[in-house]
Each structure stands twice: as structure tokens, then as C-alpha cells.
C-alpha positions in Angstrom: 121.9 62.7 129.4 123.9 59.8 129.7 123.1 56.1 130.0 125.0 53.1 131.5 127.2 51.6 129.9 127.9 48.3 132.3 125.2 46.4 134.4 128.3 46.9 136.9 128.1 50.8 136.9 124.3 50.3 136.8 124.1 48.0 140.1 126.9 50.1 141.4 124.7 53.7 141.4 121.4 51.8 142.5 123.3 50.1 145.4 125.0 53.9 146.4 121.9 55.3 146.3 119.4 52.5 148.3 118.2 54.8 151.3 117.4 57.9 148.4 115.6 55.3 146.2 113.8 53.3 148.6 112.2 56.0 150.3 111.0 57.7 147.3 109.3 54.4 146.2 107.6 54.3 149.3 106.3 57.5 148.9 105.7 57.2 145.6 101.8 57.8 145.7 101.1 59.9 149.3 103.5 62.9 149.2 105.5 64.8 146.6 108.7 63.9 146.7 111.0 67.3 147.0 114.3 68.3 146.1 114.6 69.0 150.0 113.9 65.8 150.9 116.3 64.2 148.8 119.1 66.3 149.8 118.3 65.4 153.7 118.7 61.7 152.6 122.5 62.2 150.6 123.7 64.3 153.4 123.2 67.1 151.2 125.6 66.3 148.8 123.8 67.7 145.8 126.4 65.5 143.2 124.5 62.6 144.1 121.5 63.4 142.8 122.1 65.1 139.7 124.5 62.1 139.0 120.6 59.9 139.2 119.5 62.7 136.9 122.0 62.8 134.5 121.8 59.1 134.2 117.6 59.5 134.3 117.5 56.9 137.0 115.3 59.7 139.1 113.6 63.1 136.8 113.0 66.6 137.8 109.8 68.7 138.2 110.2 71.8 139.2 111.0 71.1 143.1 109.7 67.7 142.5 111.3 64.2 142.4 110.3 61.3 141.3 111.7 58.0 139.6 112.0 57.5 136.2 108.9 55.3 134.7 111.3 53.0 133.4 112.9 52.0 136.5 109.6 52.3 138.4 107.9 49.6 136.2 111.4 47.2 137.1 110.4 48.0 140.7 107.1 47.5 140.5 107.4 44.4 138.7 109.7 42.7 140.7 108.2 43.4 143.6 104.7 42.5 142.3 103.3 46.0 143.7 102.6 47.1 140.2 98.9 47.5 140.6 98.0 48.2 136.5 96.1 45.1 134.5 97.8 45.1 131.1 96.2 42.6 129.0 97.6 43.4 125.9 101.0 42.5 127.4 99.5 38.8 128.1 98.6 38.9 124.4 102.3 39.9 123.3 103.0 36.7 124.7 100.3 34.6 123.2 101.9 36.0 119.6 105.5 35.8 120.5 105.4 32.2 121.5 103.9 31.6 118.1 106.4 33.4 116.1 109.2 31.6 117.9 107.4 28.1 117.0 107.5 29.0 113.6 111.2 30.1 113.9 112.2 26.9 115.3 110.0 24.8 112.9 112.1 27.1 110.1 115.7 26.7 111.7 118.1 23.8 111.1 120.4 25.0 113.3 120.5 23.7 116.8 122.3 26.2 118.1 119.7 28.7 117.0 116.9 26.1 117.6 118.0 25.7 121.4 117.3 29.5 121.4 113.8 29.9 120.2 113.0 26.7 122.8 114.2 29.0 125.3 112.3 32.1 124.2 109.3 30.1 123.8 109.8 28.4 127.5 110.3 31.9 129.1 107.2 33.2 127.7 104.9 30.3 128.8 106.6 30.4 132.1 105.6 34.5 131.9 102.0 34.0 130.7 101.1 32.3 133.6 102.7 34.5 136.2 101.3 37.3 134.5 98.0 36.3 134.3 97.7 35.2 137.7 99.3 38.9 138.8 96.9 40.4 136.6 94.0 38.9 138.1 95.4 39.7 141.7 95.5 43.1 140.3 91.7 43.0 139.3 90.5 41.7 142.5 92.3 44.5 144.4 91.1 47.2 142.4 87.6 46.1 142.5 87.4 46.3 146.0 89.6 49.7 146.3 87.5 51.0 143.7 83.7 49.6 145.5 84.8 50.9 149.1 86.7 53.9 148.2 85.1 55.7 145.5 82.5 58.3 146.6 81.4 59.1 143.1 78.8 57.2 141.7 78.9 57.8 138.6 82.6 57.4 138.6 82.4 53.9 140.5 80.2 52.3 138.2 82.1 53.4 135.5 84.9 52.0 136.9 83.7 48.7 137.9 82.1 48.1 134.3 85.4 48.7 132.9 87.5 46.8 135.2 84.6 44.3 134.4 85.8 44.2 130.5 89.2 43.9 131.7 88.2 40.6 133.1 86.6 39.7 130.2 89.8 40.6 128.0 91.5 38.2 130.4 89.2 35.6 130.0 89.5 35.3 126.4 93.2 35.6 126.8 92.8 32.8 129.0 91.1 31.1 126.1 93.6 31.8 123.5 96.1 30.1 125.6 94.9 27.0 126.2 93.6 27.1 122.4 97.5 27.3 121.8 98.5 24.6 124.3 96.2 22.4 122.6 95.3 22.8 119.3 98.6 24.5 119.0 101.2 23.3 116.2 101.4 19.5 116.9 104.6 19.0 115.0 106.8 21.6 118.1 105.6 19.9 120.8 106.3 16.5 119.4 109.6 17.7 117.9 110.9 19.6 121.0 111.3 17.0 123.6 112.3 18.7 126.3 111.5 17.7 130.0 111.8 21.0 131.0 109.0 22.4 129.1 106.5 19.7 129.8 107.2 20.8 133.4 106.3 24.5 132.3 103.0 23.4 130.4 102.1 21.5 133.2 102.6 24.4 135.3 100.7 26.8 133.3 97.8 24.9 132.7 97.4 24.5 136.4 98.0 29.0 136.6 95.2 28.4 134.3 92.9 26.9 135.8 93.2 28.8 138.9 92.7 31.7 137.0 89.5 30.9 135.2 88.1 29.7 138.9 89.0 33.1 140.3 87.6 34.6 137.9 84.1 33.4 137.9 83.8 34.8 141.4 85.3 38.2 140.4 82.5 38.1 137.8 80.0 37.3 141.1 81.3 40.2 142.9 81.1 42.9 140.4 77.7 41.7 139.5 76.9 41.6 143.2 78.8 45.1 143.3 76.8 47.1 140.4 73.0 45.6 142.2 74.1 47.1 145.6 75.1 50.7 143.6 72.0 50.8 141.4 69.9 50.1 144.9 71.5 52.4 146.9 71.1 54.9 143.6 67.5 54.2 143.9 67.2 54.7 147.5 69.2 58.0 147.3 67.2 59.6 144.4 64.0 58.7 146.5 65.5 60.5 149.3 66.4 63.6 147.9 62.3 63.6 146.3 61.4 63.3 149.6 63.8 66.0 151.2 62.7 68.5 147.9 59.5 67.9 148.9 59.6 68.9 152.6 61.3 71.5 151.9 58.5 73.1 149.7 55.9 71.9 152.3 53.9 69.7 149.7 55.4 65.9 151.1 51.8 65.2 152.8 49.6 66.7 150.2 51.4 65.3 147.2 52.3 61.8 148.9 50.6 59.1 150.6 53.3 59.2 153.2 50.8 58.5 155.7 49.1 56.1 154.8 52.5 54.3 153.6 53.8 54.8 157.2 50.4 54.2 158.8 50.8 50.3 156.7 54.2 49.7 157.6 54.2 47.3 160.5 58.4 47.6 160.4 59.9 46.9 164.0 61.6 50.6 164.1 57.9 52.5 163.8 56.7 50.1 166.9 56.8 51.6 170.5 59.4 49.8 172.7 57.4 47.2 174.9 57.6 48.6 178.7 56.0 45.0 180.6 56.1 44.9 184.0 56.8 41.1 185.1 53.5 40.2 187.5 54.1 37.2 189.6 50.9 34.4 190.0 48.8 35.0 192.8 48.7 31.2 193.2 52.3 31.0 194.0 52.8 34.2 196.6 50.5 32.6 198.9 51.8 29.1 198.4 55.6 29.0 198.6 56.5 30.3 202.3 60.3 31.5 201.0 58.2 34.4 199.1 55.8 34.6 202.3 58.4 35.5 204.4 60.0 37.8 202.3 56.9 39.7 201.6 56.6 40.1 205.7 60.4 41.3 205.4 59.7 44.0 203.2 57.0 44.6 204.8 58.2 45.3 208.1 60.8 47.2 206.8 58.5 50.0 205.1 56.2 50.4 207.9 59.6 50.6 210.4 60.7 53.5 208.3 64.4 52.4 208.7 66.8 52.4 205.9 69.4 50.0 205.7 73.4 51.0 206.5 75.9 49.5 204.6 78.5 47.9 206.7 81.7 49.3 207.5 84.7 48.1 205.9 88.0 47.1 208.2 90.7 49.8 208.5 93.2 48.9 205.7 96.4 47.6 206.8 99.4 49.2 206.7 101.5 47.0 205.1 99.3 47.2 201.9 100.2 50.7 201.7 104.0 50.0 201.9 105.4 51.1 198.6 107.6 48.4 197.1 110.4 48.7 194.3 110.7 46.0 192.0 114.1 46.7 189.8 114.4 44.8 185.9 117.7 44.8 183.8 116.4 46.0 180.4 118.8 44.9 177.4 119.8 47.9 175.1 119.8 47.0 171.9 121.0 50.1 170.3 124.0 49.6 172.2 124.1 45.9 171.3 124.3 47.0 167.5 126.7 49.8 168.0 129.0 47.1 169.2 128.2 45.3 166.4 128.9 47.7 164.1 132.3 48.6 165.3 133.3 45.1 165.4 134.5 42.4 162.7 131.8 39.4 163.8 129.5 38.3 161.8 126.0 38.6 163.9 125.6 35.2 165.6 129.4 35.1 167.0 128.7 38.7 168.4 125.6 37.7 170.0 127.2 34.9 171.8 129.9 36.4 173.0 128.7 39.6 174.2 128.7 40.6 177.7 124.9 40.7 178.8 123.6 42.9 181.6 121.9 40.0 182.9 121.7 36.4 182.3 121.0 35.5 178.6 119.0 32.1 177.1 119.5 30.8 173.8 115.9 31.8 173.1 116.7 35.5 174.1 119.5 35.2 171.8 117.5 34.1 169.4 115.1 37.2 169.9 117.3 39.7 170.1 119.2 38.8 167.0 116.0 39.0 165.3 115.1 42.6 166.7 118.5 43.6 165.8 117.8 42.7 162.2 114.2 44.1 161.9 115.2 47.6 163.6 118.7 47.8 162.3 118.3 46.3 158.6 120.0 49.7 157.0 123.3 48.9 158.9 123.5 45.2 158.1 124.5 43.3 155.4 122.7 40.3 154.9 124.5 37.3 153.1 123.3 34.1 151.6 125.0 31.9 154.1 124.4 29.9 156.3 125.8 28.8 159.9 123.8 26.3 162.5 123.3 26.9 165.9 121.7 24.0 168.7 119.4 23.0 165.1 118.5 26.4 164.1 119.9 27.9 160.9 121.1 31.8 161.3 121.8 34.2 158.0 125.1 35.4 158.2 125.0 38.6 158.8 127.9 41.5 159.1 128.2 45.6 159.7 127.9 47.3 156.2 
């Protein structure tokens, strides 16, 4: 196997490679990713992939792909999907910003001083994200875990140990602001730097926002366990019930009648059939109801029914089928113009020949279509250009 030797060649294979890579994060947890698959992606140039596997940025099982855990952590990471809590990471932190307090304490160096400030402003920057992440993480499972898990053994298990993991956090939680304040007096006075006030600042307030969200996590899974252990109660009385039918012994062995004979519940009642009964008082008082009385009346002594009236002959003209024609834009013909020419997006947009007339706000839809459907084809820069007040990413054919 052989490993990277430059971040260049590193960036280099992972930029070849994007369509391959990105779809087998995607899929990383519904489908097996196959060799197959793969080769459908490179164009079936087999090279490519065993140039991933000889570098282990992807590993082989059998038929089956999949990325390598160390590249899937960097993904997951970055792109905050990683759903695992790791606590004991949090606490790595807690321990090395204390280490690198007591190297910088130790050093007389400034050089070498500067660089343990910067470790120890990178990890309290760190905690904080972390924690916050993790937390995310927590609430996420809980809920996946409470609405998805058919098992009930299993999902109380779970939830009682996702509940320690909240507890490991909170103490965590503790330990930092244990360090922030009754931390080693001398650094914090020694190290004046602007920049990490900023950071403590910053994490206390992480901090606090984690011990709030916490306290309602804690409400939940309480909240969580009750509604298990009643509906574990309900479904063990059920299936005593059911046993019991089913051996013919629920009535002799039971009170079930008299139980259901006592309830008064709204679903064992009858549903109330009331016919409405005008007063007498006012059917021989008020003459409207008079004379429809001598209406109806006549009408069922007469014996007659009532016709319904005839409607008009429709008009011809309604039936008359009319064409209305609309110009439809094609935007995959827009982008393979595009494509074939040397325009960044914008200038191409406002210089192309529409099929119809064209607003600035259609232009200003269609270049955003054109990047949401066509994103694999574009390259999308940092710059900027402006445009009647509107900012536009400049953006040209890979």
C-alpha cells in the first residue's frame, strides 16, 4: 500500500475522483456500495479505483466498496454529519489544554511559548464546538432511537445509555468551566492575548447553551422511559387478556364485566340519535311556519313530485376549443452553451439569445436553476461581480 506523500497529490486524487467519492458517501448507510457501481461512475476505467485502493482512500470487501474509516471520520466531521457522541474526545481536550498550560508556564522561549498559546487556543475553540455537536448528536439519536426502534427491550436500553452519555457530557461540561475558573491563575494573567479572551468568552457562552439544552434532553428521556414503561404495562395486560380468551376462562377468571359494566368511558356509550322537536307554541304562532306547513301539506295530498328545471342549451362558443401557445426556456440547452463557451455564468446569461423576452428577475432565476441542476459541470469561484445591486458567484464550465 502506498500513502501520500504531498497534501498536493492528496487534494489532487480526491478532486479526480469527486463524482466516485461523493456518491459513495451518500450511500454510505442505505445500499452496499459495489464494485459495479463504481466502475459505472469512472467510465469503467478500472485504474481509477485501484489507484483509491492502493492509496486506501476507498477498501475492498469482496464485491463491496466502501471508504476508508479514516477519510470517513474527515468527512463526517467537516460536514458535521458524524452522528457518534464521543465524550472521551471532549475530555482529551480538557487534559491537553492543561498539559500545554504547564508547557508554557515551563518554557522561556517565546517562540516555543507562542506555540503552546496556540495549541491551548485551538482546543478551547474545539471544546466548545464539540460539545455543542455532541449534544446535537444526543438529541437526534434520542428521537431516532424513541420513534424508530420497535424493540423494547432494545429502546430502553438505548435511551438509558444515551442517557449516561448526557451525563458524561454534563460533568465534562463541569470540568471545563472548573478549568476556566479555578484553572491556573498565573496563564491567564501571563498570557495576555486578546484573542483568547475572545475564545473564553465564546466558550463560556457554547457553555451555557449546552447545559440549558441539556436539562431538556434530560426532560425528554425521562418523559421518553414513562411513555415505554406505560405502554409496556398496557401491552403485557393485553396479551393476559388475549391468553385468556383464547383458553375461554377471561369471564370466569376476570371481573371484565363488572369492570366494563363501571366504566362510564364515552367509547362504551351508544351514539345519541335525537330527533330535533319544534315547540308547539311557535308552529301555531309564527305564520312563515303556518304557511309552510299548508305547503307541504298540499303537496303530499296532491301526490305530485317536484321536476327539476331544465337547464339552457349550452352555447356553442363554450365548446370552441382554443390553443393557448407558451415559449418554454430550455435550460439544458442554455448550459450546453455554457459549457462550450469561455464566459463566466453571468456574462453568458446576459448575452444569450432568449426564445422569448427575458427580465432581470428571470435571469436571476434561471442562473440559479442552472447552478442547482447543473452543479457537477460548474466550477464555482470565490469571486465576486455585481449586477443592478445584486452580488453573483463567479461561476465558469469545468
Amino acid at each position: 500500500m502506498s500513502t501520500f506523500s504531498k497534501i498536493k497529490d492528496l487534494f489532487s486524487a480526491l478532486h479526480k475522483e469527486t463524482n466516485l467519492l461523493s456518491e459513495m458517501f451518500h450511500k454510505r448507510k442505505t445500499v452496499n456500495y459495489k464494485y459495479e457501481y463504481a466502475l459505472n461512475v469512472v467510465d469503467n476505467n478500472d485504474s481509477r479505483i485501484k489507484y483509491l485502493l492502493n492509496y486506501e482512500v476507498i477498501r475492498q470487501n469482496g464485491s463491496i466498496l466502501e471508504i476508508d474509516d479514516l477519510f470517513l471520520q474527515f468527512f463526517e466531521q467537516v460536514l458535521h454529519t458524524n452522528e457518534e457522541i464521543n465524550t472521551s474526545y471532549i475530555n482529551e481536550n480538557i487534559e491537553k489544554i492543561r498539559q500545554n498550560i504547564d508547557y508554557y508556564l515551563n518554557e522561556t522561549n517565546e517562540q516555543q511559548k507562542n506555540k503552546y498559546l496556540r495549541t491551548v487556543k485551538t482546543t478551547l475553540r474545539n471544546v466548545g464546538i464539540i460539545t455543542l455537536r455532541n449534544i446535537i448528536n444526543l438529541r437526534e439519536l434520542i428521537n431516532f432511537t424513541f420513534k424508530n426502534e420497535a424493540n423494547y427491550k432494545n429502546k430502553k436500553a438505548k435511551l438509558i445509555h444515551l442517557n449516561n452519555k448526557r451525563k458524561d457530557i454534563v460533568k465534562l461540561i463541569e470540568l471545563t468551566e472548573k478549568l476556566l475558573v479555578d484553572g491556573d491563575i498565573t496563564f491567564f494573567k501571563t498570557a495576555t492575548d486578546e484573542e483568547l479572551g475572545k475564545i473564553i468568552v465564546q466558550l463560556k457562552i457554547h457553555l451555557q447553551k449546552s447545559t440549558h439544552n441539556l436539562i431538556e434532553i434530560e426532560k425528554q428521556i425521562i418523559d421518553f422511559l414513562n411513555q415505554i414503561q406505560y405502554q409496556n404495562i398496557v401491552i403485557e395486560k393485553l396479551r393476559q387478556i388475549k391468553y385468556l380468551k383464547e383458553q375461554f376462562t377471561l369471564e370466569t377468571s376476570t371481573d371484565i364485566k363488572a369492570v366494563l359494566h363501571a366504566n362510564n368511558a364515552v367509547i362504551f356509550k351508544p351514539d345519541p340519535n335525537d330527533s330535533l322537536k319544534l315547540s308547539l307554541e311557535h308552529l301555531q304562532s309564527d305564520e312563515d311556519v303556518f304557511a309552510s306547513i299548508i305547503k307541504i301539506a298540499k303537496r303530499i295530498q296532491s301526490g305530485k313530485k317536484l321536476s327539476l328545471p331544465v337547464a339552457d342549451k349550452i352555447s356553442s362558443e363554450y365548446l370552441e376549443t382554443q390553443i393557448e401557445e407558451e415559449v418554454q426556456i430550455n435550460l439544458e440547452e442554455i448550459k450546453n452553451g455554457f459549457v462550450a463557451s469561455s464566459y463566466n455564468l453571468l456574462d453568458f446569461l446576459c448575452g444569450y439569445r432568449y426564445p422569448k423576452e427575458v427580465s432581470f428577475e428571470d435571469m436571476v432565476t434561471i442562473y440559479c436553476q442552472l447552478i442547482s441542476q447543473y452543479e457537477n459541470v460548474f466550477e464555482i469561484t470565490d469571486k465576486f461581480q455585481e449586477k443592478e445591486d445584486m452580488e453573483f458567484a463567479a461561476v465558469y464550465p469545468k
